[in-house]
N, C-alpha and C positions, 0 to 999 in steps of 0.2 A: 381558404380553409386554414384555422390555427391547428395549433397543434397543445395539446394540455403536458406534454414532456417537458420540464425543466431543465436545463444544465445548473448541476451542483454547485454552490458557490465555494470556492477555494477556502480552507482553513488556514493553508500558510502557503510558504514558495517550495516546491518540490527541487529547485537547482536543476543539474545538471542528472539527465537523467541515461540509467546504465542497469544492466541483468546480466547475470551471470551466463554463460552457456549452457550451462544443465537447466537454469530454468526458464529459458525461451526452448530447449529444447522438449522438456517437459509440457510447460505451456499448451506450446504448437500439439502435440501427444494427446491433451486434453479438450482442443478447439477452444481455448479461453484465449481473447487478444490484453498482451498485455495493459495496453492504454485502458482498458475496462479495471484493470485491477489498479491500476492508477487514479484514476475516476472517484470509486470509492476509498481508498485512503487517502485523499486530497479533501472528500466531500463530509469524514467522518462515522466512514463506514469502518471501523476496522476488523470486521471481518470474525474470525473464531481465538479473539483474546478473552483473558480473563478480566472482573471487574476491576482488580487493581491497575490492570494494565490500561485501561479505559480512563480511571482516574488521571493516570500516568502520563497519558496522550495528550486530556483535557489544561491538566496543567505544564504541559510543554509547549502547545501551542502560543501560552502566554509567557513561560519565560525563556522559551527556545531552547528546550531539549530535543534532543533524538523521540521520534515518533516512530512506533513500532505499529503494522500489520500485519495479522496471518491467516489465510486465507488456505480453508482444507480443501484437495478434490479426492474423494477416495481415499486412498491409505496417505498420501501425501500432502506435504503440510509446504506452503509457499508464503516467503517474507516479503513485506515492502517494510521499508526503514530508511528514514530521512532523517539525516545529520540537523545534529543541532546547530549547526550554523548556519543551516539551509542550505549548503554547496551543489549536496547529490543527495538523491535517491537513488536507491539499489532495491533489484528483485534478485532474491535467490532461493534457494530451494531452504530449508529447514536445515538439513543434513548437509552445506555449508558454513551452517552460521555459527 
């Protein structure tokens, strides 16, 4: 039996990867596994930005800027954001960034 599910093909290298404590702890609060929101900011899902910031993304992947995502659950608003050098991604919450 196949399966019709794809794995996303990667945009760039996420580095070394890290979350703040408020937002695993949040996370975990909302049943969302972090590596899901990994998933999509990897695969070019970014989540609840605006157009420019999509432009922003599109041409950073090409010349390696900082890649920003934000992902709402309810009243709270959760970052992925990957260094332009590709070292590290980071999840945090909005309200530390």
């Amino acid at each position: 039996m196949s399966s019709n599910k794809t794995t996303p093909v990667p945009l760039f290298n996420l580095g070394r990867l890290t979350a703040t404590q408020a937002a695993q702890d949040f996370l975990e609060r909302v049943n969302q596994q972090p590596l899901s929101l990994l998933r999509r900011h990897v695969s070019g899902d970014w989540g609840d930005i605006n157009g420019t910031d999509i432009e922003a993304n599109k041409q950073s992947i090409m010349d390696g800027s900082r890649i920003l995502s934000a992902y709402v659950f309810g009243s709270e608003k959760v970052y992925v954001i990957t260094e332009g050098d590709r070292s590290i991604t980071t999840i945090l919450m909005a309200s530390e960034y």
